[in-house]
Backbone bond lengths (Angstrom), bond angles and torsions (degrees), N, CA, C in turn:
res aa  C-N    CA-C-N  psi(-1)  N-CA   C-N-CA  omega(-1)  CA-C   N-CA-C  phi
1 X - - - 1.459 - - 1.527 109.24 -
2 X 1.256 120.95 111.58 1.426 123.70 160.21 1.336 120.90 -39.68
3 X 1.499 113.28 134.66 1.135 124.54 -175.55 1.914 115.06 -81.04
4 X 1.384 87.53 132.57 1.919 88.26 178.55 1.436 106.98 -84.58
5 X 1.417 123.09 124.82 1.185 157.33 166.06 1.555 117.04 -73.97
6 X 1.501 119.28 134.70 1.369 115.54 -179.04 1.335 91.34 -128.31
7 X 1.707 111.93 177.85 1.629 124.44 161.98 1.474 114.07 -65.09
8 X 1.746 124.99 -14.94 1.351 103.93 145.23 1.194 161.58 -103.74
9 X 1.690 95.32 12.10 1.526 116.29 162.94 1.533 104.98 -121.55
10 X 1.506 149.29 26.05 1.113 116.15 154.58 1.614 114.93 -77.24
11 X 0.954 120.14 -37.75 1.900 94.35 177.61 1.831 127.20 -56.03
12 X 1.186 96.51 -23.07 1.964 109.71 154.63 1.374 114.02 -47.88
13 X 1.484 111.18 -68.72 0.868 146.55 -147.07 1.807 116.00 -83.16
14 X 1.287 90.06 -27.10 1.649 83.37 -155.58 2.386 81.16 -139.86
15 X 1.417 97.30 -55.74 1.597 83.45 -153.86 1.416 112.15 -87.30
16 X 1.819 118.37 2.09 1.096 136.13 176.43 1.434 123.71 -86.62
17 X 1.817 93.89 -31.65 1.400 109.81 174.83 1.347 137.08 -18.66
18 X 1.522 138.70 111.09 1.799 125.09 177.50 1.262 119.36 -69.36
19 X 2.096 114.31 -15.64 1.361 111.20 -179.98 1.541 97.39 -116.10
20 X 1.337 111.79 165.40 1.611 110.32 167.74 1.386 124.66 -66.74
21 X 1.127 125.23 139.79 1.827 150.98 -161.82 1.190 102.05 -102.97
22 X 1.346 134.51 123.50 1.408 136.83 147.25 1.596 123.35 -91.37
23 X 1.040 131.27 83.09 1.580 133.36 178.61 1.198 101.40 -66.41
24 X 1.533 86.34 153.88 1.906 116.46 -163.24 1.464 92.94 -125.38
25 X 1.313 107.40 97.42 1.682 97.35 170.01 1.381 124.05 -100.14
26 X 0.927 137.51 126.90 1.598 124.69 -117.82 1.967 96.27 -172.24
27 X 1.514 117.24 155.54 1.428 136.32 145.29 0.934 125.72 -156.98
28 X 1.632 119.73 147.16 0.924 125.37 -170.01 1.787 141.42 -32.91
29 X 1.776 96.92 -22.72 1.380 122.67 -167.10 1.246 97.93 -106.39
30 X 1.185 145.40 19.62 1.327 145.76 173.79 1.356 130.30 -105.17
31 X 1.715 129.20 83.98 0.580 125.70 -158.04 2.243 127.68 -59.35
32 X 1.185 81.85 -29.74 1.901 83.93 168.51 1.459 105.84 -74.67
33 X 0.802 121.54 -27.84 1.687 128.99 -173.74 1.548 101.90 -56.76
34 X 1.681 120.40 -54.37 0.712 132.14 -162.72 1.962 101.37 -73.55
35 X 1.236 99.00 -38.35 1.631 107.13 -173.63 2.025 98.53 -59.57
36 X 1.373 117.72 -53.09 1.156 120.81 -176.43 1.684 122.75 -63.22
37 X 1.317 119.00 -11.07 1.631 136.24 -178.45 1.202 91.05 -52.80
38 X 1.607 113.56 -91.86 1.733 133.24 -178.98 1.841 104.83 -13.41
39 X 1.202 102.60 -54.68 1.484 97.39 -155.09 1.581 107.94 -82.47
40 X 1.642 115.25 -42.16 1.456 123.34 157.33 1.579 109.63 -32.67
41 X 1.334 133.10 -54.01 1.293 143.63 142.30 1.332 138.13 -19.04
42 X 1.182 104.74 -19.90 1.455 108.78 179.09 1.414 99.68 -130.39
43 X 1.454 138.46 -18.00 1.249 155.46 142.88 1.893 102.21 -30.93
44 X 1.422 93.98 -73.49 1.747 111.92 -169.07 2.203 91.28 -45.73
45 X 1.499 103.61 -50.72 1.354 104.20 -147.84 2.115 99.28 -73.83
46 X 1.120 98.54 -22.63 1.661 109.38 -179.41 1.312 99.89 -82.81
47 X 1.319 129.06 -82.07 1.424 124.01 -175.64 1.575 125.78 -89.05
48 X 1.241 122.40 19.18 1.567 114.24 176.75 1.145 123.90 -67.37
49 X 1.635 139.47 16.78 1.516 146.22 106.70 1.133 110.30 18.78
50 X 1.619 87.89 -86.69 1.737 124.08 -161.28 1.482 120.47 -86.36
51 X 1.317 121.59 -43.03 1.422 114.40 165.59 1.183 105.45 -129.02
52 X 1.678 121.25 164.47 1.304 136.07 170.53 1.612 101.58 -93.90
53 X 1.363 106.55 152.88 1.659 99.92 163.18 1.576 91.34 -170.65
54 X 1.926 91.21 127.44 1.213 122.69 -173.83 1.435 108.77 -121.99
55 X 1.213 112.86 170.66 1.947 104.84 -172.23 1.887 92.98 -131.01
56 X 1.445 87.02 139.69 1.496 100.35 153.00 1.658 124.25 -115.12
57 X 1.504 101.28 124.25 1.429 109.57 162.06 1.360 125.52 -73.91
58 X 2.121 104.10 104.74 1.525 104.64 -176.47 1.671 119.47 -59.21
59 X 1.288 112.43 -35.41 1.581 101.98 167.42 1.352 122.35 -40.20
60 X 1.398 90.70 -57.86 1.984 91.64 -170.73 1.536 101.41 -88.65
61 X 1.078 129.92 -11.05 1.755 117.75 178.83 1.531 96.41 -105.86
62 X 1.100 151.62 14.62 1.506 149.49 166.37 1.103 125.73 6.47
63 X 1.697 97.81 -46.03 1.778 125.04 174.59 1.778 103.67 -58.03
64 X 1.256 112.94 -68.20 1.603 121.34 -178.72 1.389 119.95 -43.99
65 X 1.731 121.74 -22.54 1.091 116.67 -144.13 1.820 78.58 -127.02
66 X 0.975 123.50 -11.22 1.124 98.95 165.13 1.936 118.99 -106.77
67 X 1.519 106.31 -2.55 1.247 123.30 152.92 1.202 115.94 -49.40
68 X 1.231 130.19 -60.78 1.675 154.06 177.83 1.733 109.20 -79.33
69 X 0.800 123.75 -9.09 1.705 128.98 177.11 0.867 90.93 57.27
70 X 1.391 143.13 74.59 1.453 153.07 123.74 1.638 121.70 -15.78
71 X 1.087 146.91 22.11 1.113 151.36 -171.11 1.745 117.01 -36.80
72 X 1.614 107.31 -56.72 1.535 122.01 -156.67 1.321 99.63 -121.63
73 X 1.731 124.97 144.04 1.208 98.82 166.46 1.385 103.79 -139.08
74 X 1.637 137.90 157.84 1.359 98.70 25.13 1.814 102.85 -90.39
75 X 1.424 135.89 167.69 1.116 146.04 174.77 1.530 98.56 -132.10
76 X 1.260 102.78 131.77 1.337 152.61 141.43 1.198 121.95 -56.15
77 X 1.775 117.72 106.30 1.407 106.29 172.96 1.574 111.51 -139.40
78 X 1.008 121.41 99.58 1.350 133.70 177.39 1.730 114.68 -65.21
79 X 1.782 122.20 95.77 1.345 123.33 -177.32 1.327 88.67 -103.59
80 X 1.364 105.84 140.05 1.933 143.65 137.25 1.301 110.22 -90.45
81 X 1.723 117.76 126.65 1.381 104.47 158.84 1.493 125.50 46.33
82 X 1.291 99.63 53.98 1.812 126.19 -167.95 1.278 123.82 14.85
83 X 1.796 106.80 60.81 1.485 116.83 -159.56 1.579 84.59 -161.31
84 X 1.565 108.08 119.51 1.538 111.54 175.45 1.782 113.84 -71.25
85 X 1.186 129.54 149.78 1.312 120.60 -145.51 1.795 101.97 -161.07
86 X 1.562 106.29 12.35 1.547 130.03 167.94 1.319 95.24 158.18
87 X 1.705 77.96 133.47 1.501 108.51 170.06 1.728 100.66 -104.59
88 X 1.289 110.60 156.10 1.901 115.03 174.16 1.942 90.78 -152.69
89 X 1.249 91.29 107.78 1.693 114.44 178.77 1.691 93.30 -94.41
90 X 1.815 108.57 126.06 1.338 113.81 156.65 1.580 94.24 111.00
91 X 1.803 99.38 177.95 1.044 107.15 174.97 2.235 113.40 -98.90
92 X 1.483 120.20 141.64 1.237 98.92 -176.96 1.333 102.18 -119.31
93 X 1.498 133.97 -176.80 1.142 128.30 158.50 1.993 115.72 -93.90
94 X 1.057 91.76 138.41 1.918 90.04 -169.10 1.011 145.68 -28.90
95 X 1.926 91.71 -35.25 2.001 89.88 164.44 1.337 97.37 -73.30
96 X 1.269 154.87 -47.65 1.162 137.31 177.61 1.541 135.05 -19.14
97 X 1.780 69.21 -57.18 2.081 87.95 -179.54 1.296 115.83 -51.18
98 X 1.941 94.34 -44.50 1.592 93.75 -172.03 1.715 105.48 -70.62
99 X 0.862 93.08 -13.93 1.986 85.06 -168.23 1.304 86.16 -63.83
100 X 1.557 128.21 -68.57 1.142 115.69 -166.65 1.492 143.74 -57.66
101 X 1.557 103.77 -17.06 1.222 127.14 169.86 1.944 118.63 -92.02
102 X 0.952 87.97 8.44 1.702 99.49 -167.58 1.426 120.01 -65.98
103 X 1.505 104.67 -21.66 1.944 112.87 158.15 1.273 104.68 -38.43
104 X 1.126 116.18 -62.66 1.961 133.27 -125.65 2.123 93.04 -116.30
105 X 1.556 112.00 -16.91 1.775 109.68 177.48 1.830 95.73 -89.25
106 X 1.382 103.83 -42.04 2.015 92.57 -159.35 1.557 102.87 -58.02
């Protein structure tokens, strides 16, 4: 289970990081959001080696998401070296994800 992230641990958490971070920007009322959890989940449990990926709740993190121009959700944000470095807008199906994440899984 991905870890929930606030405005006072994402720079711990996410921009301090030694491996790459995938943020889950995400709420509760979102129905693709909810479709993309499961699979982030089995993502985290196959490759969490290689990347971390934690979720932020835009309701309750408001601050983060308008830091990051949060526009659409759910969003996908892949940081290196506390600098986002792919964005993935929407919900995908997993081989997808992995295609798109496939730098940071091989």
């Amino acid at each position: 289970m991905p870890k929930h992230v606030t405005v006072d641990s994402f720079k711990a958490d996410v921009l301090e990081s030694t491996k790459p971070v995938l943020v889950d920007f995400w709420a509760e009322w979102c129905g693709p959001c909810r479709m993309v959890s499961p699979i982030l989940d089995q993502i985290k449990a196959e490759h969490g080696d290689k990347i971390d990926i934690v979720k932020v709740n835009v309701d309750e993190q408001g601050e983060l998401a308008a830091e990051y121009k949060v526009t659409g959700i759910p969003l996908l944000a892949v940081f290196e070296n506390g600098q986002i470095v792919k964005q993935i807008v929407g919900a995908k199906p997993k081989p997808a994800l992995e295609a798109d994440l496939a730098q940071w899984l091989g």
